[in-house]
C-alpha positions in Angstrom: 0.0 0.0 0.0 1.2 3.2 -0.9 0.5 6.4 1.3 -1.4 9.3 -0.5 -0.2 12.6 0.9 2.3 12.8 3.6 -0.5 14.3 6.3 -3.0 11.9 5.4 -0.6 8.7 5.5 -1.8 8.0 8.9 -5.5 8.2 7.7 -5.5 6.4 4.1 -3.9 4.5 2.3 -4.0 3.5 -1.5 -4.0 0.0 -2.6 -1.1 -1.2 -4.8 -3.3 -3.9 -6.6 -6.8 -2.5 -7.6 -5.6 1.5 -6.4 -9.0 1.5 -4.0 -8.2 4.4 -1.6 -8.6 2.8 1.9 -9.5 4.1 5.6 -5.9 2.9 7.3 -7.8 1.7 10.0 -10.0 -0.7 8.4 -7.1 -2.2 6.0 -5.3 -2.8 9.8 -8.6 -4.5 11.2 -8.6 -6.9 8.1 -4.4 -7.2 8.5 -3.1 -5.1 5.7 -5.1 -6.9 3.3 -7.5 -5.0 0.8 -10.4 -5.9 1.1 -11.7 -4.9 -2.1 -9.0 -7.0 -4.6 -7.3 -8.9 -1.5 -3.6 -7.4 -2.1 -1.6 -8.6 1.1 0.4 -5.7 2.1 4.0 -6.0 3.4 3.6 -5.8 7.1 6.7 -5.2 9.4 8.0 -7.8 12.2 6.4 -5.9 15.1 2.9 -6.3 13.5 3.5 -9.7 12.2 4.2 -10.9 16.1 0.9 -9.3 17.2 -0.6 -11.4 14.4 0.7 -14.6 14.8 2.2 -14.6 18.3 -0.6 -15.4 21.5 -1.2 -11.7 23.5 1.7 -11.2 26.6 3.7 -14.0 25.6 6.3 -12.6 23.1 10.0 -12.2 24.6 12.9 -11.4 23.1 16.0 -12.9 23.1 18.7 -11.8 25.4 22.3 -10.4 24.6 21.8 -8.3 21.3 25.4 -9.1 19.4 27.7 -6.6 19.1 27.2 -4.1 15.9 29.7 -5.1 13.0 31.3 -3.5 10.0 33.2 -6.3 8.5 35.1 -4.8 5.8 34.6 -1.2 6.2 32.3 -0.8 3.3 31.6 2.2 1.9 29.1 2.8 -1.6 27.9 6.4 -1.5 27.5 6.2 2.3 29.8 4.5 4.7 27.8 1.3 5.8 27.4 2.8 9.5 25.3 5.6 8.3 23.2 2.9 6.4 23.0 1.2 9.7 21.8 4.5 11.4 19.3 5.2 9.2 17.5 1.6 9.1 17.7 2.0 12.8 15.9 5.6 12.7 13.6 4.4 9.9 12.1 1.2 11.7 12.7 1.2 15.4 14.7 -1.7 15.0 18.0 -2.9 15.9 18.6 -5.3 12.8 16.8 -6.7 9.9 15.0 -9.3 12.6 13.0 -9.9 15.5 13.7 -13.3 17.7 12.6 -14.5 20.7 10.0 -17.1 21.8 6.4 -17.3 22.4 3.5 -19.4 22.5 0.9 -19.7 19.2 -2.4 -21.2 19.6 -0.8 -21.8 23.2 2.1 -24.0 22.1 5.5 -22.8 22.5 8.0 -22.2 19.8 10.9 -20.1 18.6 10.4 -17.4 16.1 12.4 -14.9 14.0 10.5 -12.6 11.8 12.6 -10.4 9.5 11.7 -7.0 8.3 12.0 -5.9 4.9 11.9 -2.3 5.8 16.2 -2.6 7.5 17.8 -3.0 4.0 15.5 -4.8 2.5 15.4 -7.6 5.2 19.6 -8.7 4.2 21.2 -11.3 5.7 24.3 -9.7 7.6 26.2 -11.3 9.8 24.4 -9.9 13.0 20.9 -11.2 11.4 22.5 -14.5 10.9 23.6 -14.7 14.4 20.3 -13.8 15.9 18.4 -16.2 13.6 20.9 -18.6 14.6 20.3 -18.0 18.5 16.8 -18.4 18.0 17.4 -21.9 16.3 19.6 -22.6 19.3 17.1 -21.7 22.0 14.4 -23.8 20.2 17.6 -26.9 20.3 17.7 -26.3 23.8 13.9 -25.8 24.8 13.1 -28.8 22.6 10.6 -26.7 21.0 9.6 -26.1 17.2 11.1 -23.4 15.2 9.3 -20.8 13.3 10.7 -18.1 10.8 8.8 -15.5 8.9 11.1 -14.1 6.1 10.7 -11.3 4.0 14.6 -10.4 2.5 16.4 -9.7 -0.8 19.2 -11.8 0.1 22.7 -11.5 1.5 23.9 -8.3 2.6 26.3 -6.8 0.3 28.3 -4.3 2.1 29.2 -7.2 4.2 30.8 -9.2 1.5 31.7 -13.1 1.7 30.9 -13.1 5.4 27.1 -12.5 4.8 27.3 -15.3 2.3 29.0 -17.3 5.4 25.7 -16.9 6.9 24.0 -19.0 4.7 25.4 -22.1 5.9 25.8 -20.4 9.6 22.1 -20.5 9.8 20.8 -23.5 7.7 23.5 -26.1 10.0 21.4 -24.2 13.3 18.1 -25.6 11.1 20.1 -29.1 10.5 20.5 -29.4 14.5 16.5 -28.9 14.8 16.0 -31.5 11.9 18.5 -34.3 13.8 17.0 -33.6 17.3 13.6 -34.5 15.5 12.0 -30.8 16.1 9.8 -29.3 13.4 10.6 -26.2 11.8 8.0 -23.8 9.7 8.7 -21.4 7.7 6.5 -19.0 6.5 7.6 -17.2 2.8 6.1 -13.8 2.8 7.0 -11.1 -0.3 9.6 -10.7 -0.7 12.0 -13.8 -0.4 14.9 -14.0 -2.5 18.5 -14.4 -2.9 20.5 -16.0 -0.3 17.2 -16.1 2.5 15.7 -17.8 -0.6 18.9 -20.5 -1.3 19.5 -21.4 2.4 17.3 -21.4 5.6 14.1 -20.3 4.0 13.6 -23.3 1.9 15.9 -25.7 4.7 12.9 -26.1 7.2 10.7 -28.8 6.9 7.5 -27.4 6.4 7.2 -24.3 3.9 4.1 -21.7 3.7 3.6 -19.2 1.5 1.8 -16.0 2.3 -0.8 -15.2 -0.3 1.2 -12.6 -2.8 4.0 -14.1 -1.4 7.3 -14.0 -3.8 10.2 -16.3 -3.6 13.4 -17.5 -5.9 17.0 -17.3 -6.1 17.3 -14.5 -9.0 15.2 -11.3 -8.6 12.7 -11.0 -11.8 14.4 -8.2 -12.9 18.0 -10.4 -12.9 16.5 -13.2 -15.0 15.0 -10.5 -17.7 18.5 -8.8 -17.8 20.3 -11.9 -18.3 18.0 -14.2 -20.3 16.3 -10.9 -22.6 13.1 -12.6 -22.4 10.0 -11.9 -20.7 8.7 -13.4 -17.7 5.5 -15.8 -17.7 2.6 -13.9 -15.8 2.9 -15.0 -12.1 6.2 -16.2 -12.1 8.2 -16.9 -8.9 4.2 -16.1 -7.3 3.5 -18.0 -4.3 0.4 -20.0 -6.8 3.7 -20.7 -9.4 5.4 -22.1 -6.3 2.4 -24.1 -5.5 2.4 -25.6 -8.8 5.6 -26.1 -9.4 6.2 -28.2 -5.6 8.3 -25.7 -4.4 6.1 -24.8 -1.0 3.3 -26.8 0.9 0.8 -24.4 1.1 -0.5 -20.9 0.3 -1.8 -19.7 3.0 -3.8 -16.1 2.9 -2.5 -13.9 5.8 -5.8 -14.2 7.6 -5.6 -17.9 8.2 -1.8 -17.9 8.5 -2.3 -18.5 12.5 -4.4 -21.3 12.3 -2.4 -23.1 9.5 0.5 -22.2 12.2 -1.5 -23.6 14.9 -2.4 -27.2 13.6 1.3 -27.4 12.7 2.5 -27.0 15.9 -0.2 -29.1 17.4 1.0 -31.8 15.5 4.0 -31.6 16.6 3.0 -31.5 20.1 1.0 -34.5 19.9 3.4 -37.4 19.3 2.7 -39.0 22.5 -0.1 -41.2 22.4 -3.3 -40.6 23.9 -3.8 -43.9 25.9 -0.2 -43.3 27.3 -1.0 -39.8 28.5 -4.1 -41.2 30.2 -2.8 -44.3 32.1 -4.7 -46.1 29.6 -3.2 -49.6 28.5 -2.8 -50.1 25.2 -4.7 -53.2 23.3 -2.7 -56.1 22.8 -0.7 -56.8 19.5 -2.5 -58.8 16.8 -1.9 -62.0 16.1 0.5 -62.6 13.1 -1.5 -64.9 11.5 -4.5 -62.6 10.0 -8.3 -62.9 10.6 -10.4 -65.5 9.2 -11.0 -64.1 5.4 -14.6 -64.3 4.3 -15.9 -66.8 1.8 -13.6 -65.9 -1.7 -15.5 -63.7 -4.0 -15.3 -64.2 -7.6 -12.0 -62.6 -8.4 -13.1 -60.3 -11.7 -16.2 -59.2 -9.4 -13.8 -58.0 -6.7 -11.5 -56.1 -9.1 -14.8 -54.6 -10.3 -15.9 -53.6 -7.3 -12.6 -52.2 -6.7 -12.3 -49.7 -9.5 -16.0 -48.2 -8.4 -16.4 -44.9 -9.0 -18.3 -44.4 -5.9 -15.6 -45.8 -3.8 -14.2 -43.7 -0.9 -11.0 -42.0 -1.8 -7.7 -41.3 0.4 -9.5 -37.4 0.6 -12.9 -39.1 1.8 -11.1 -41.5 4.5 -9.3 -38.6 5.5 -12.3 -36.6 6.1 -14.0 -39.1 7.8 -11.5 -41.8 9.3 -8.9 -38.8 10.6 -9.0 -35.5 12.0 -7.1 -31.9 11.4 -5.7 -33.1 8.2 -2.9 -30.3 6.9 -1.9 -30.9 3.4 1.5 -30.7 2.7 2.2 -30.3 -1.3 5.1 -30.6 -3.4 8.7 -32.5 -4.0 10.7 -29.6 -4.0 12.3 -30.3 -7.4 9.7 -28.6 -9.2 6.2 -30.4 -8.9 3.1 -31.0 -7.4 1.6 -34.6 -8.2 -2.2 -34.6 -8.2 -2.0 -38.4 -7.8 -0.7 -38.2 -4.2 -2.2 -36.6 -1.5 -0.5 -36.7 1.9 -0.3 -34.2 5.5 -0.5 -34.4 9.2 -3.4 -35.9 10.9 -4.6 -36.9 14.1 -5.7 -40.4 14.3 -7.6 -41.0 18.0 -5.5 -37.8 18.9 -2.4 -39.0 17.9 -0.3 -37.2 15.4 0.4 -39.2 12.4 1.2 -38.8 8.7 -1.0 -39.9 5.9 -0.2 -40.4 2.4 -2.3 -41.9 -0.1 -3.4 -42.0 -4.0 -5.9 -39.8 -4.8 -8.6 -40.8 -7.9 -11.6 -38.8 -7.3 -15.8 -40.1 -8.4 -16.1 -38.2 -11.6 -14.6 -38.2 -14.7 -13.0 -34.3 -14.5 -11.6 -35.2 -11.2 -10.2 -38.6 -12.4 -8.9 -36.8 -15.2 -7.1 -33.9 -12.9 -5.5 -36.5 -10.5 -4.3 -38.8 -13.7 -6.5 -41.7 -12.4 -4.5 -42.1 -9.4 -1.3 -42.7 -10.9 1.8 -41.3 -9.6 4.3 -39.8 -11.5 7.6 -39.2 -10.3 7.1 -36.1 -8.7 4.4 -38.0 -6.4 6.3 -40.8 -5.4 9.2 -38.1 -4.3 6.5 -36.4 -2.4 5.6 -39.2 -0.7 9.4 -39.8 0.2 9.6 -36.6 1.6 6.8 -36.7 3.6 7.5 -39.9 5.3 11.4 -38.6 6.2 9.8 -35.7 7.8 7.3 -38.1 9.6 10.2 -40.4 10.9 12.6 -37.3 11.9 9.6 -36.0 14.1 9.0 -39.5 15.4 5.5 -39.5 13.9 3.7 -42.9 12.5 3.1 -43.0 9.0 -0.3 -44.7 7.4 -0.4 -44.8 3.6 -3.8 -45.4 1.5 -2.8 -47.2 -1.7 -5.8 -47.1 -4.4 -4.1 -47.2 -7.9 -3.8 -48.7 -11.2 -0.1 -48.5 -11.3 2.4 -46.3 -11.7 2.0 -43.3 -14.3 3.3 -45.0 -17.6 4.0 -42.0 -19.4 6.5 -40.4 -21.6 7.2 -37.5 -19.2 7.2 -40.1 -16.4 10.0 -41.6 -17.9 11.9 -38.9 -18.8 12.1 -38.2 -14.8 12.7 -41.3 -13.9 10.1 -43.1 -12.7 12.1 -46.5 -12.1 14.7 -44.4 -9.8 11.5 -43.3 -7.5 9.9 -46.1 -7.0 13.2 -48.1 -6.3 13.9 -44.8 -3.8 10.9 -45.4 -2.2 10.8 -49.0 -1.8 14.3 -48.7 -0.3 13.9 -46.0 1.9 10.6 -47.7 3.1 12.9 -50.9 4.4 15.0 -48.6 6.4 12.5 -45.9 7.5 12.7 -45.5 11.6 9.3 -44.9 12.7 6.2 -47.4 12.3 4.2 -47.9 9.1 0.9 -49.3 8.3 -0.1 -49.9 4.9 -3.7 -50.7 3.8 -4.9 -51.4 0.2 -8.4 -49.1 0.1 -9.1 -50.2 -3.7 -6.3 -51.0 -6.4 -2.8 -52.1 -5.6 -1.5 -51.8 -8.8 2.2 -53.4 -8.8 5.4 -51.2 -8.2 3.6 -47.9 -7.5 1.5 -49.6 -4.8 4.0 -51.3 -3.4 6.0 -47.4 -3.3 3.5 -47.0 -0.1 3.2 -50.1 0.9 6.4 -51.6 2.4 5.2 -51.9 5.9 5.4 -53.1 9.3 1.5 -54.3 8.9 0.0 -54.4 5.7 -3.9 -54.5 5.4 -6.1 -54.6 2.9 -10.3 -54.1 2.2 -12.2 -57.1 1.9 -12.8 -55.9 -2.3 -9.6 -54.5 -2.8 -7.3 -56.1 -4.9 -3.7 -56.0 -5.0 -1.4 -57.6 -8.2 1.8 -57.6 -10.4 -0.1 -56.8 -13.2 -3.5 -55.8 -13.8 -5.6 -58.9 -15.3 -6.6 -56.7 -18.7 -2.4 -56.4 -19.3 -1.9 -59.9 -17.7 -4.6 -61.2 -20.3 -3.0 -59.0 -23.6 0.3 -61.1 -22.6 -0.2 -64.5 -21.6 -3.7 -65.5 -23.3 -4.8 -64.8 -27.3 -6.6 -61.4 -26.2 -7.5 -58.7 -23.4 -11.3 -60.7 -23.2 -9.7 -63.3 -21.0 -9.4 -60.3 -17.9 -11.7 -62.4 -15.8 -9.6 -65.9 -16.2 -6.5 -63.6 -15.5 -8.0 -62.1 -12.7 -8.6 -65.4 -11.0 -5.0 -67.3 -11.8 -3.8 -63.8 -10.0 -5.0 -64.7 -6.6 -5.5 -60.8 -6.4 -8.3 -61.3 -3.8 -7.5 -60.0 -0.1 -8.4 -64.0 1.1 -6.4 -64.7 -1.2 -3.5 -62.8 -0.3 -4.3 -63.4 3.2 -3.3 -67.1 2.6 -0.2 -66.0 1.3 1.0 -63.7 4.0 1.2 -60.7 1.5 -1.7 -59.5 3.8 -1.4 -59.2 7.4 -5.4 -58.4 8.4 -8.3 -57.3 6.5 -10.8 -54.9 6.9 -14.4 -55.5 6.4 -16.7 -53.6 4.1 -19.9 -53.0 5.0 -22.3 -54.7 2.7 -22.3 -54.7 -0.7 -19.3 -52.8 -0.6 -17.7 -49.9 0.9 -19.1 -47.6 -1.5 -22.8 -48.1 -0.3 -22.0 -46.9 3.3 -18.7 -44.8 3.3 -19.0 -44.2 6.8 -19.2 -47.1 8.1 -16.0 -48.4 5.7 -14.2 -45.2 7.5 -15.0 -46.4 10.8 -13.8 -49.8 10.0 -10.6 -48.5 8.7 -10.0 -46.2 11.7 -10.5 -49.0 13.9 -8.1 -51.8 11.8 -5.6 -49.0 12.2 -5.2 -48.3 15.2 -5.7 -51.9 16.2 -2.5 -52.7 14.3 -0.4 -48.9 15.2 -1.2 -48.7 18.5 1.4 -51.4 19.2 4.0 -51.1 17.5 4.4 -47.6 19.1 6.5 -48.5 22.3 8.8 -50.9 19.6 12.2 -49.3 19.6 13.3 -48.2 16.1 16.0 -50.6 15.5 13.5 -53.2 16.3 10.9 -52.3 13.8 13.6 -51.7 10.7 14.6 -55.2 12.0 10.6 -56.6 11.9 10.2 -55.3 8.6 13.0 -56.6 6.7 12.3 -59.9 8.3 8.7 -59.8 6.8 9.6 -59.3 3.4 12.7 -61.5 4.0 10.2 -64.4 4.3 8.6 -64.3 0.6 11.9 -65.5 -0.7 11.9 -68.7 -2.9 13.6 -70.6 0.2 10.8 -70.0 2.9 7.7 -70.0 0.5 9.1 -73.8 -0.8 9.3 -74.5 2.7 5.4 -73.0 4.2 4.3 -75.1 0.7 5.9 -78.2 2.0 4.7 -77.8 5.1 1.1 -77.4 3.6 
């Protein structure tokens, strides 16, 4: 927003999006937003605190560093009389605020930076106070949150600013190994060095609605490249697209968004442990009694419904408080994959699942389900962050298969599954896998290396599906229904061979008649299988799991069908 007339700058304001001239005091009450065209406004770190931060419970951080001129830099102005006139200008003694607080009543670390001191730039006394902040939340074992709003490094400090870089983003790495989440929240602008270190280094990433963010300034790229920009570019919706942030957040539900984060985070410790209550015994190994075998080609039928609840539906239903969380970070968004922190019978826990849809558009805009690489690195990233904040991770597998496309290729679609599959074996926190529909062959089994694996009693879970099965092994697709049943697709069937470790009931026809009741079921066959494997040391559980998938090797299956 632009002020209009330097005695009425305290009275009006004019918008810089739609140019609606605006009573100062209502654009404050709806936080520097217009409410006419929805322009965010920069806002400086003083105001952003009073936003986010709870009332009374803001403090600063002690010991203000000592003021520094590195290399004695002087432009048209000695850098000292910059330093004097940022002060004077803002109020502030640097380009941030740190200090800890509590939001939504759950304590954290924050440091907001304030584009209005030099354009927010990373100095070396910026870098040392967002560096104490990360080092108070290390010690306080609490999350980290930073709010940045910089053109980059700060230039009349020369290499040393660029020091700070890494200075700040190992303080971040500390958070990551101790298992403590750390937010950041892009607001405009973001770029530079801010952009290529810290900023991006956290493990959950908002953008501010109007938010920019990249490494080279707009104005850089056109100087350089002579070409103009695509409308949007480097726009907190082109970052959304393009997998670079989670989530674009507008400023007025920034809190809450902050809020369920942190909750999350807080709530690791299961609820029957903070009440006394025991928890239920282990299951069996040997799964529940399947019901009488259906006809195979009815089941994969019943499987592909339309109707049939989706990973969005369970989590509507089965879970509660779900946060999305988008993008790989290398430059896309899958549709096909849809994961976040949930709360599962108010336990934290991350969810991750293929994502069709009921009607044809949304079939079409999720690519039927079908992961391409970007969604099987997604996936991967989410479950990393799940195991570093010692969070449980349930995945939802419902697809035909991997995306067999030509792009999908080019990005290597092999290399992701295989990453996933490995990383799966080794992953240091508990994983329960259940088959809601299709589990077609490698990019099912990208979710589904588990500690328990479960499966819906008209699922159906195969190398192949039985239409390419049929084009390969009998005179013509027709035969889908004989390929189906030589398969043994069927969850009783895969029961019997251990593939499956318990299955979940549908109510009757199928899960698609009552989706409530199929959500209840799955809640309960989840937590009936999580619940214990919580108090199981990591080690233990890597162990367990390598051990299951250990046993489907030629040796051990000749020897359960001798034993038959």
């Amino acid at each position: 927003m632009t002020a209009v007339a330097p005695r009425e700058e305290q009275l009006w304001s004019r918008c810089g999006g739609c140019a609606t001239l605006l009573y100062r005091k209502r654009l404050r009450r709806n936080l520097d937003v217009c409410p006419e065209c929805g322009a965010h406004a920069r806002v400086d770190a003083p105001e952003r605190l009073r936003q986010l931060v709870d009332p009374g419970s803001f403090t600063a951080l002690p010991d203000r560093p000592a003021e520094v001129d590195p290399i004695g830099f002087v432009d048209l102005l000695p850098y000292p009389h910059r330093l004097t006139a940022a002060r004077a200008g803002t109020g502030l003694a640097e380009a941030v605020v740190c200090g800890t607080g509590t939001v939504g009543r759950h304590p954290c670390a924050l440091a907001v930076m304030d584009f209005r001191f030099l354009g927010g730039s990373l100095g070396c006394v910026v870098g040392e106070l967002i560096t104490r902040a990360a080092e108070r939340a290390l010690a306080d074992r609490i999350p980290l949150v930073l709010v940045t709003a910089s053109g980059g490094a700060r230039m009349q400090e020369g290499a040393l600013s660029l020091m700070q870089m890494a200075t700040v983003s190992q303080a971040v790495a500390a958070l990551r190994e101790a298992g403590l989440l750390t937010v950041s929240v892009l607001t405009d602008p973001t770029y530079g060095g801010v952009a290529a270190s810290f900023a991006t280094n956290t493990d959950v990433l908002l953008a501010e609605s109007g938010a920019r963010m990249g490494f080279a300034g707009p104005r850089v790229i056109r100087q350089v490249t002579g070409r103009d920009l695509p409308a949007g570019f480097q726009s907190a919706d082109f970052l959304l697209r393009h997998g670079q942030v989670d989530m674009v957040v507008p400023r007025h539900a920034l809190r809450g968004r902050l809020v369920a984060l942190l909750a999350a985070a807080a709530g690791r410790r299961p609820a029957a442990a903070r009440a006394g209550v025991p928890r239920p015994e282990p299951p069996v190994d040997r799964p529940s009694a399947p019901p009488p075998d259906a006809d195979a080609w009815q089941t994969v039928r019943l499987a592909r419904h339309p109707g049939r609840p989706t990973t969005l539906d369970y989590l509507e239903t089965a879970f509660d408080g779900f946060v999305e969380l988008h993008g790989d970070r290398l430059g896309a968004d899958c549709p096909a994959v849809v994961g976040g922190l949930a709360r599962l019978d108010g336990r934290a826990v991350m969810v991750v699942g293929h994502q069709k849809g009921h009607t044809t558009a949304e079939l079409v805009a999720r690519n039927f389900g079908m992961a391409s690489p970007a969604g099987h690195r997604k996936a991967l990233r989410l479950m990393r962050l799940a195991a570093r904040l010692g969070l449980p991770v349930v995945t939802l597998v419902d697809t035909p298969g991997a995306d067999p496309g030509v792009s999908a290729e080019e990005h290597g679609q092999a290399a992701a599954i295989a990453e996933n599959i490995l990383a799966l074996t080794v992953l240091p926190t508990p994983v329960v896998a259940v088959i809601t529909g299709e589990g077609g062959s490698g990019g099912a089994l990208a979710l589904a290396v588990a500690d328990r694996v479960l499966m819906f009693q008209h699922a159906v879970y195969s190398v192949i599906s039985p239409e390419g099965c049929a084009a390969i092994l009998w005179p013509d697709r027709g035969a889908a229904p004989q390929a189906a049943r030589a398969l043994r697709l069927t969850a009783p069937d895969l029961c019997r061979l251990g593939v499956v470790d318990d299955l979940v009931p549908e109510p009757a026809p199928a899960a698609h008649h009552d989706p409530e009741a199929a959500a209840r079921a799955l809640r309960e066959a989840v937590l009936a299988h999580l619940l214990p494997l919580l108090d199981v040391p990591p080690a233990t559980l890597v162990r367990r799991r390598r051990q299951r998938f250990r046993r489907f090797g030629a040796a051990r299956l000749g020897t359960r069908a001798g034993a038959r």
